[in-house]
Backbone bond lengths (Angstrom), bond angles and torsions (degrees), N, CA, C in turn:
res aa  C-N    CA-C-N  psi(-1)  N-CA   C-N-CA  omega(-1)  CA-C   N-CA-C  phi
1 X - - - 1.467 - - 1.526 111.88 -
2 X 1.406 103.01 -24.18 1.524 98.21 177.39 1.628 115.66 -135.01
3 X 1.411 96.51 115.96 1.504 115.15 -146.98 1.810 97.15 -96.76
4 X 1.674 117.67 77.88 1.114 98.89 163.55 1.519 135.53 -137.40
5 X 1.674 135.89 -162.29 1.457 119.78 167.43 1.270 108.80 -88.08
6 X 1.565 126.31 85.61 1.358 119.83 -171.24 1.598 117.08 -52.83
7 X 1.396 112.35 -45.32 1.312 111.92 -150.27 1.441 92.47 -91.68
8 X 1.481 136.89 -22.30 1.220 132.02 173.97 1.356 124.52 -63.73
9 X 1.401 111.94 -35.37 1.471 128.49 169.05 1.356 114.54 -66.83
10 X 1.688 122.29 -48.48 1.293 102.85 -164.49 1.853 99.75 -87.43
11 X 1.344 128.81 -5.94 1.767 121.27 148.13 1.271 114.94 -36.22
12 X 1.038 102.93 -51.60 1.687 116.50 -147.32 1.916 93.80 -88.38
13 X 1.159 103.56 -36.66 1.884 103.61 -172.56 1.280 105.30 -66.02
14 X 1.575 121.07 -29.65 1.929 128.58 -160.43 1.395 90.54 -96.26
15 X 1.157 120.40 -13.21 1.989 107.81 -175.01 1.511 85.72 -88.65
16 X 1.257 114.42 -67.78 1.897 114.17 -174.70 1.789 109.00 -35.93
17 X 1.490 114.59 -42.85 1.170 100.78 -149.27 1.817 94.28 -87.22
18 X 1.212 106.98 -34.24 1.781 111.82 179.73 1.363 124.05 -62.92
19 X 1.945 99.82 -0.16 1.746 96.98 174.74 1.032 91.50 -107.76
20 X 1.821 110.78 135.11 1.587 119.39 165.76 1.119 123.06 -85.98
21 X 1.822 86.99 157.83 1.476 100.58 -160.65 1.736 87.90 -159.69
22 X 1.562 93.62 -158.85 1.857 89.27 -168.55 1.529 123.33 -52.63
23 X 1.522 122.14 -36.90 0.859 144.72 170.16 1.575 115.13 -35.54
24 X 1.303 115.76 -51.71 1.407 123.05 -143.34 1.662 72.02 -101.59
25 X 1.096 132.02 -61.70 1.777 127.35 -177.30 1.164 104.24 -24.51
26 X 1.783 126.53 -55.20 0.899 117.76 -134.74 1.592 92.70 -85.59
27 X 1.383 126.48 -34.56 1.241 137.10 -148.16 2.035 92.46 -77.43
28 X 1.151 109.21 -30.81 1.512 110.43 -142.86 1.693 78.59 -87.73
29 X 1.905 135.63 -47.88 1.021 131.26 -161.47 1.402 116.01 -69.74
30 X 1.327 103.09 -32.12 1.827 117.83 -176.39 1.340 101.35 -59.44
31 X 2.137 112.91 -52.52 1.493 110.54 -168.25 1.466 101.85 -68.98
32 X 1.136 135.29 -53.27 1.530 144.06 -169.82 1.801 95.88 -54.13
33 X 1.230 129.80 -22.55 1.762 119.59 178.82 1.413 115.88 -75.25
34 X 2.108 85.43 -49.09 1.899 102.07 -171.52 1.368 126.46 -110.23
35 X 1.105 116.93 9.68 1.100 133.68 -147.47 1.774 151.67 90.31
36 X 1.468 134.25 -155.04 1.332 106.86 -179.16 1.867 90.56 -101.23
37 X 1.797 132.32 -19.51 1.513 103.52 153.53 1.013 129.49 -56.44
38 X 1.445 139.24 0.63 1.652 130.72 179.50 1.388 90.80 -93.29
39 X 1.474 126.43 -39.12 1.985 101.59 -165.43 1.087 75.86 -75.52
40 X 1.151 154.10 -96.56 1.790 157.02 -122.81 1.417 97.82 -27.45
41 X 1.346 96.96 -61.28 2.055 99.99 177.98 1.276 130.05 -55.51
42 X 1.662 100.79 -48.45 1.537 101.59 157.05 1.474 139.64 -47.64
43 X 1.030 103.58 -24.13 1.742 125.83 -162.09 1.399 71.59 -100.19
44 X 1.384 162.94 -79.88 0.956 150.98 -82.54 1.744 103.32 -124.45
45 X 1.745 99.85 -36.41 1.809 109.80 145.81 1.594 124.23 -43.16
46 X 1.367 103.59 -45.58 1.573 110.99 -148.40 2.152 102.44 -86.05
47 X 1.818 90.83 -17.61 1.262 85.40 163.90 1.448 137.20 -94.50
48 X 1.306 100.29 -30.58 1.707 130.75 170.86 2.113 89.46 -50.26
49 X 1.476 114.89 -32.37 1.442 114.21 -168.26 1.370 97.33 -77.80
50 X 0.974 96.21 -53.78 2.203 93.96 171.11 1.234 117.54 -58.49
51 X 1.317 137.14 -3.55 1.373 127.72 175.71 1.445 89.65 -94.48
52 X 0.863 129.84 -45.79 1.706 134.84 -171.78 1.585 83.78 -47.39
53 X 1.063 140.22 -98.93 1.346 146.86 164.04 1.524 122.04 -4.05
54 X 0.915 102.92 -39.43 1.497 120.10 165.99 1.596 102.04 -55.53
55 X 1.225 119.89 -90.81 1.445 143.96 158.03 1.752 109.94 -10.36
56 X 1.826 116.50 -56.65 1.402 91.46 177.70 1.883 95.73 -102.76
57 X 0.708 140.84 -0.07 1.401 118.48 171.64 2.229 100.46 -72.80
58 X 1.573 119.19 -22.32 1.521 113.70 175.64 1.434 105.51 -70.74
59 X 1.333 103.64 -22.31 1.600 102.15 -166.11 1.623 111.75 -94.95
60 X 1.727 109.91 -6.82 1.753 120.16 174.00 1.447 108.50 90.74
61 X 1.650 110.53 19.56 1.669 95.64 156.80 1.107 120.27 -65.85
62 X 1.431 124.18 -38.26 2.035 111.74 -177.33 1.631 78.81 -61.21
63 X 1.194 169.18 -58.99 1.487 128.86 -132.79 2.334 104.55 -81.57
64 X 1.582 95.79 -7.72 1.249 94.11 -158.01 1.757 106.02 -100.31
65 X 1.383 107.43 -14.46 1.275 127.67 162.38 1.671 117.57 -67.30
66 X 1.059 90.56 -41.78 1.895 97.98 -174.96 1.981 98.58 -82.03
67 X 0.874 128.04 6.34 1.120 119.28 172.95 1.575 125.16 -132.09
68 X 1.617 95.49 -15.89 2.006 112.68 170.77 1.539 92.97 -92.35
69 X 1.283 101.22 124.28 1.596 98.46 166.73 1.509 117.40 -113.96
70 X 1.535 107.66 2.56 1.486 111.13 141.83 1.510 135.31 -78.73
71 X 1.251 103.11 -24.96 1.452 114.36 179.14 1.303 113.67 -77.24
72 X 1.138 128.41 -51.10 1.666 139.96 161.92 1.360 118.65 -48.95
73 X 1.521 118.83 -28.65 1.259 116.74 -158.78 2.239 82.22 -91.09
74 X 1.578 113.03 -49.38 1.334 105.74 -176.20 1.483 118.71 -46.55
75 X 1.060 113.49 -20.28 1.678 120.19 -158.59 1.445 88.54 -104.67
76 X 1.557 123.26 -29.40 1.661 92.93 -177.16 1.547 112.47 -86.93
77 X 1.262 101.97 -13.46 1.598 101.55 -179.59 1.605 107.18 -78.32
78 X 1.206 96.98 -41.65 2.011 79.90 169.16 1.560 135.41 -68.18
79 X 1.384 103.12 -12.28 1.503 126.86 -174.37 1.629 95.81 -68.60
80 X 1.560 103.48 -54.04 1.801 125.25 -157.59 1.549 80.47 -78.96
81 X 1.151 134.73 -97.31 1.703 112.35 163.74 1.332 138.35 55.08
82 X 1.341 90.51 -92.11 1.439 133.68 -159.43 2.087 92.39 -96.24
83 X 0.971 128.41 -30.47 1.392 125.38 150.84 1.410 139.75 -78.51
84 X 1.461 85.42 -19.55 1.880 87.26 178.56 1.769 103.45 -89.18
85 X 1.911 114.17 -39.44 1.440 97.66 136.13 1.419 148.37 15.76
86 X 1.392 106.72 -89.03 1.162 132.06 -177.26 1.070 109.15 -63.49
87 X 1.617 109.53 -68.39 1.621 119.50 -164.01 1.920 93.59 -74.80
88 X 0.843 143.42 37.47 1.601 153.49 151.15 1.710 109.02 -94.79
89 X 1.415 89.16 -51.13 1.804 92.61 -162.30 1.671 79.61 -65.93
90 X 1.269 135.70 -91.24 1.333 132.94 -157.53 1.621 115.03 -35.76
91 X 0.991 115.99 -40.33 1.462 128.39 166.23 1.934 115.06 -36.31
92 X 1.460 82.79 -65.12 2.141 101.34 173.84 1.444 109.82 -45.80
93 X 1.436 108.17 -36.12 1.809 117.13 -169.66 1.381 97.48 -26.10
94 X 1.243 121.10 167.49 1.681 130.65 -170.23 1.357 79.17 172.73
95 X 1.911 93.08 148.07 1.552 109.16 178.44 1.104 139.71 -85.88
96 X 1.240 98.49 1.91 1.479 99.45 -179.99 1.815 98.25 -113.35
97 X 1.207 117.58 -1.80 1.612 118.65 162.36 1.497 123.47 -73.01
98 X 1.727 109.47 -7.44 1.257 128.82 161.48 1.316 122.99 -13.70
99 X 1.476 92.73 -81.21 1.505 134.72 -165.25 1.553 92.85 -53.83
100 X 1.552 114.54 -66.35 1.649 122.09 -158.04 1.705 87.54 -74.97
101 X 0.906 136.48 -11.27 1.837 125.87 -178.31 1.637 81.43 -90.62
102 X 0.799 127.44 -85.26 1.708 121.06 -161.18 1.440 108.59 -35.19
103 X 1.447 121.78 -34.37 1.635 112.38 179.07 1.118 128.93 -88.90
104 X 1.669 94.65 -7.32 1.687 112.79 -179.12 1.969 109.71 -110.50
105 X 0.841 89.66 49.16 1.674 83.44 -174.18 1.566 118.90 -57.92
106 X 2.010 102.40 152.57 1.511 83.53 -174.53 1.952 105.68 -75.01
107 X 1.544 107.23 -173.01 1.482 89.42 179.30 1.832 104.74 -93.65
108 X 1.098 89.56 165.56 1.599 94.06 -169.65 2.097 99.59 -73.35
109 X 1.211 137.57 -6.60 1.710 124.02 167.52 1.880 80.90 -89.48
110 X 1.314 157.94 -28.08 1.719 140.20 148.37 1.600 110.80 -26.32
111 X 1.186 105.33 -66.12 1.272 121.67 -153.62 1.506 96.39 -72.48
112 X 1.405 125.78 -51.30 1.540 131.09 -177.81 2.090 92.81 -59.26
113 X 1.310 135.24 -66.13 0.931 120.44 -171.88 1.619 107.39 -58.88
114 X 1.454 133.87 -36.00 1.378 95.43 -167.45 1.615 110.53 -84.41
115 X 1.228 116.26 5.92 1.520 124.56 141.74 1.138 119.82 -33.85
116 X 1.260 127.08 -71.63 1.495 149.60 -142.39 1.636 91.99 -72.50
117 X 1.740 94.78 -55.94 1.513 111.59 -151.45 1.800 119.07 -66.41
118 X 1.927 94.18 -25.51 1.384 107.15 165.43 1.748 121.95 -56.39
119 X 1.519 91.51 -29.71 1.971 84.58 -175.83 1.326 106.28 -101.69
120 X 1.670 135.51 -31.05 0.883 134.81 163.33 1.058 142.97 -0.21
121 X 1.480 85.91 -80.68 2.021 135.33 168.52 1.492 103.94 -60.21
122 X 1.424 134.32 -8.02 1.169 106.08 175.85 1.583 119.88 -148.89
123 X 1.611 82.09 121.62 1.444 95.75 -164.21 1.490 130.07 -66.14
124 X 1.434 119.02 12.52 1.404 130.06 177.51 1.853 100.44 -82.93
125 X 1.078 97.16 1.12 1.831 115.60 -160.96 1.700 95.73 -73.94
126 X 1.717 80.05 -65.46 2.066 111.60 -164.46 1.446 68.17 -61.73
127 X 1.466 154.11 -96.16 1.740 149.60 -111.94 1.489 99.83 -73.38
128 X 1.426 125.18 -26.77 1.622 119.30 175.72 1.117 107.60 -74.19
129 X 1.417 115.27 -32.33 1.699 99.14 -162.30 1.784 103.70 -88.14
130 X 1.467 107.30 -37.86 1.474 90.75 175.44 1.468 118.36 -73.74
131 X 1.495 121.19 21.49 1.720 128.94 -176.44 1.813 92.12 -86.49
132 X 1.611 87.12 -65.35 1.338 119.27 -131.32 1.984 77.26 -86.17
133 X 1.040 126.57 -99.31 1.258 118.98 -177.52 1.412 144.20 11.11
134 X 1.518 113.68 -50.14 1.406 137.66 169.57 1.470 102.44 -57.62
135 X 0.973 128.00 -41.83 1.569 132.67 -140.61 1.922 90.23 -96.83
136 X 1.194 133.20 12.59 1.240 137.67 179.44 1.519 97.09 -127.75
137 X 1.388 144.48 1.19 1.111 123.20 167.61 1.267 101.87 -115.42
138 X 1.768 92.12 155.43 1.425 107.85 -154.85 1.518 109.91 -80.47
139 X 1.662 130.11 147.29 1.075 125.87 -174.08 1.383 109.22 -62.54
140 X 1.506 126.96 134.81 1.432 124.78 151.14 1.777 84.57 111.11
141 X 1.198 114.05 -2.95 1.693 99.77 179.87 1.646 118.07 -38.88
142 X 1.543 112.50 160.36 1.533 93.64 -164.36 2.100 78.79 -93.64
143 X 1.676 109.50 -26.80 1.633 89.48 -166.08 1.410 101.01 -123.09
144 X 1.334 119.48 73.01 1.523 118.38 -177.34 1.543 116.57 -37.18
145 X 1.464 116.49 -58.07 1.606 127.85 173.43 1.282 109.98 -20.17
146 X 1.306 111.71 -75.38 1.251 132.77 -166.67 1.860 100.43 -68.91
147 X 1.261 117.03 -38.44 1.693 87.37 153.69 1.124 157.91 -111.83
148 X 1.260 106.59 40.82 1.236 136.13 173.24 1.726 112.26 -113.71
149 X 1.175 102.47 -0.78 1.568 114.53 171.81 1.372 105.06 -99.42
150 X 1.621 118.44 -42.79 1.540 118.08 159.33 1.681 119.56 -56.88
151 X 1.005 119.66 -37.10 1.525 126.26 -175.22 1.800 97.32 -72.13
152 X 1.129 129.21 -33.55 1.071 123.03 170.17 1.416 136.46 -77.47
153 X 1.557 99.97 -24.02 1.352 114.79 165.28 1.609 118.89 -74.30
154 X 1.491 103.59 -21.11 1.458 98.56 -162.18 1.684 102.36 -94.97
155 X 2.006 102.82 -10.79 1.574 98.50 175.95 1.206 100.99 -78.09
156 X 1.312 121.45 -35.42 1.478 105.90 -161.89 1.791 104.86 -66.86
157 X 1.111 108.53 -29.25 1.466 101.01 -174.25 1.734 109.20 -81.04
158 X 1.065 134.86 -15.87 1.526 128.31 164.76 1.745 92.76 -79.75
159 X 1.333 137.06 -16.11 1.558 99.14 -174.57 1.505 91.61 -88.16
160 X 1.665 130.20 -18.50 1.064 79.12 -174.62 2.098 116.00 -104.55
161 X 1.583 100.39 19.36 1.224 120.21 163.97 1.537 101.53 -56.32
162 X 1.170 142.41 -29.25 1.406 140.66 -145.42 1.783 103.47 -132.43
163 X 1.482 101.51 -38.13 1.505 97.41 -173.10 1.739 101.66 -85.88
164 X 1.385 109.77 -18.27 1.701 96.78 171.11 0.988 144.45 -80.85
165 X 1.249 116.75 -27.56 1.710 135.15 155.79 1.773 108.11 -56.34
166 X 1.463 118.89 -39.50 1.717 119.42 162.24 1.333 108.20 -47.75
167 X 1.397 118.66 -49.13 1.637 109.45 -161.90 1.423 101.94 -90.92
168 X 1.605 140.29 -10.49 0.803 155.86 147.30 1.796 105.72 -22.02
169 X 1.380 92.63 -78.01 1.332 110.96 -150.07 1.567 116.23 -75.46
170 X 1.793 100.33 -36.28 1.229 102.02 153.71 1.414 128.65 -86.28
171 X 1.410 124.25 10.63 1.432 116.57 160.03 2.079 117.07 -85.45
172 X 2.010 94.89 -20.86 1.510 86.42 164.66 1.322 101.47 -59.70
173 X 1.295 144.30 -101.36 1.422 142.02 166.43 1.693 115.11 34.97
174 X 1.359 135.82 -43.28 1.020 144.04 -146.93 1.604 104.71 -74.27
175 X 1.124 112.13 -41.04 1.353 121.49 -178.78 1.587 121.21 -68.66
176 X 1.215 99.45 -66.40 2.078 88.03 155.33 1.087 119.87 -51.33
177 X 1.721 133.62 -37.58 1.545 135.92 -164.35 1.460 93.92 -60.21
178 X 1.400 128.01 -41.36 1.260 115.63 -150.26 1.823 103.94 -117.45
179 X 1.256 105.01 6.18 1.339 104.33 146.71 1.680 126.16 -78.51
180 X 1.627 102.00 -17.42 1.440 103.58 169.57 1.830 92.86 -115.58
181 X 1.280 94.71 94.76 1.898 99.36 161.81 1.592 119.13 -69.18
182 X 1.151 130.84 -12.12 1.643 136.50 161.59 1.607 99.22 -71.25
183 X 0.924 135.47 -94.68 1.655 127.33 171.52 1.477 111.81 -17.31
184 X 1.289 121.60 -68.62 1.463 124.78 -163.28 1.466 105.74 -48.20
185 X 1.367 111.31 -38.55 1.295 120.61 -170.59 1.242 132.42 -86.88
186 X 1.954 101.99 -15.44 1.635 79.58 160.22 1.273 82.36 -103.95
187 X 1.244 154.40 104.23 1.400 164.88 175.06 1.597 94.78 -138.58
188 X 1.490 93.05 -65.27 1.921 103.48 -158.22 1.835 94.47 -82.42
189 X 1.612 111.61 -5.91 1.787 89.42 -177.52 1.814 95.94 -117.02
190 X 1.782 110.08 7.83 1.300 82.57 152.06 1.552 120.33 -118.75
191 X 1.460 106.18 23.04 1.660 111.14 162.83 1.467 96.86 -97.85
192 X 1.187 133.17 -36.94 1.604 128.80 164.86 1.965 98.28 -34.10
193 X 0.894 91.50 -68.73 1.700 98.81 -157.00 2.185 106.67 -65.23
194 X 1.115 114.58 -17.20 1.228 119.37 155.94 1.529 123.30 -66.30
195 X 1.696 96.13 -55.07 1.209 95.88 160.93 1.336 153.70 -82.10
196 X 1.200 84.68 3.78 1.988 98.07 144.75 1.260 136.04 -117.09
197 X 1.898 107.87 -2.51 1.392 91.65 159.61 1.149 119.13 -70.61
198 X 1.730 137.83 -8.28 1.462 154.29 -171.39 1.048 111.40 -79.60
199 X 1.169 128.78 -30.04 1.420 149.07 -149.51 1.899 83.76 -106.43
200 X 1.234 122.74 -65.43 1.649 122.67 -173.44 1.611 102.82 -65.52
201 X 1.036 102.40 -20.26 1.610 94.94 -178.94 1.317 121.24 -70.93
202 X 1.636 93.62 -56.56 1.576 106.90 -175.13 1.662 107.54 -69.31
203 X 1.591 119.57 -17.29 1.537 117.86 168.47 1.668 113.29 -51.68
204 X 1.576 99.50 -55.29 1.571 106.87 -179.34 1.394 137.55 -102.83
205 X 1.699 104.29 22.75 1.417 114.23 169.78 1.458 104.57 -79.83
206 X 1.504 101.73 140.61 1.599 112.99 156.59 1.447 130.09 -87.05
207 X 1.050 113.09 163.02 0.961 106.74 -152.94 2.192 114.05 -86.19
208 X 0.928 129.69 156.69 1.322 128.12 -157.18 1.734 110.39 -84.25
């Protein structure tokens, strides 16, 4: 029933997913604030966000995005948004706000949504997967839909096979990081500042 190049896809999904990008910022700064349960959650948003994606690229939003250029343009500005956001709050960090961020943590269903909300929000997301997706099912399939709904399920579950052990590892980290608050801090204002050059980028990219 589901006609695809397994082993070619999941090569090709672990090279995409192991180069960083907003995703992996977001996962590595959250674990490095709260520990290694805040990336786990994060990582664990950002995939639950690819199934969402999953869901409208089966249903033919990437075909409806590539042809609304109002609709694409609303969704990328909230995406870019919703990152410059982020990369602000980390930016504000100050050292002696340390202390009151470590006692005030966000809650981990926070941390899982601004996961979610990073891939959601951005519609270059929905246009990869209906690019990139197709091109792994096999010609002549009898139920293409349905595998390209599997191919999406199975990325989202290697990113977050790959992005959770990251937030893992840099949430062990957390405890020395924040015994040195000079490090920690330009930590969170230079993932702040990534995450808003991403956020300005994706505002003023055109479209392909």
């Amino acid at each position: 029933m589901v006609d695809v190049s397994w082993w070619l896809f999941i090569v090709a999904s672990v090279l995409l997913i192991v180069t960083p990008g907003q995703d992996m910022i977001l996962v590595m700064s959250r674990s490095i604030a709260q520990g290694p349960g805040a990336g786990v959650a994060t990582a664990a948003g950002v995939s639950v966000g690819l199934v969402g994606h999953t869901v409208l690229a089966t249903l033919g939003l990437g075909a409806i995005l590539r042809t609304s250029e109002w609709l694409f343009l609303v969704l990328k500005l909230v995406g870019a948004a919703y990152l410059v956001y982020l990369g602000i709050q980390l930016l504000r960090t100050r050292q002696q706000a340390l202390a009151v961020h470590a006692g005030a943590p966000r809650s981990l269903g926070r941390l899982f949504f601004d996961g979610a909300m990073s891939n959601v929000s951005n519609p270059k997301i929905a246009v990869f997967y209906f690019a990139f997706l197709p091109q792994f099912v096999q010609p002549g399939a009898a139920h293409p839909t349905v595998s390209v709904f599997a191919l999406g399920l199975v990325f989202a579950a290697l990113t977050f096979v790959v992005k959770g052990p990251v937030g893992l590892g840099a949430g062990l980290l957390s405890a020395w990081l924040r015994a040195r608050p000079r490090v920690l801090t330009g930590l969170y204002r230079g993932s702040g500042a990534v995450l808003l050059g991403l956020g300005l980028k994706l505002a003023f990219e055109r479209r392909s």
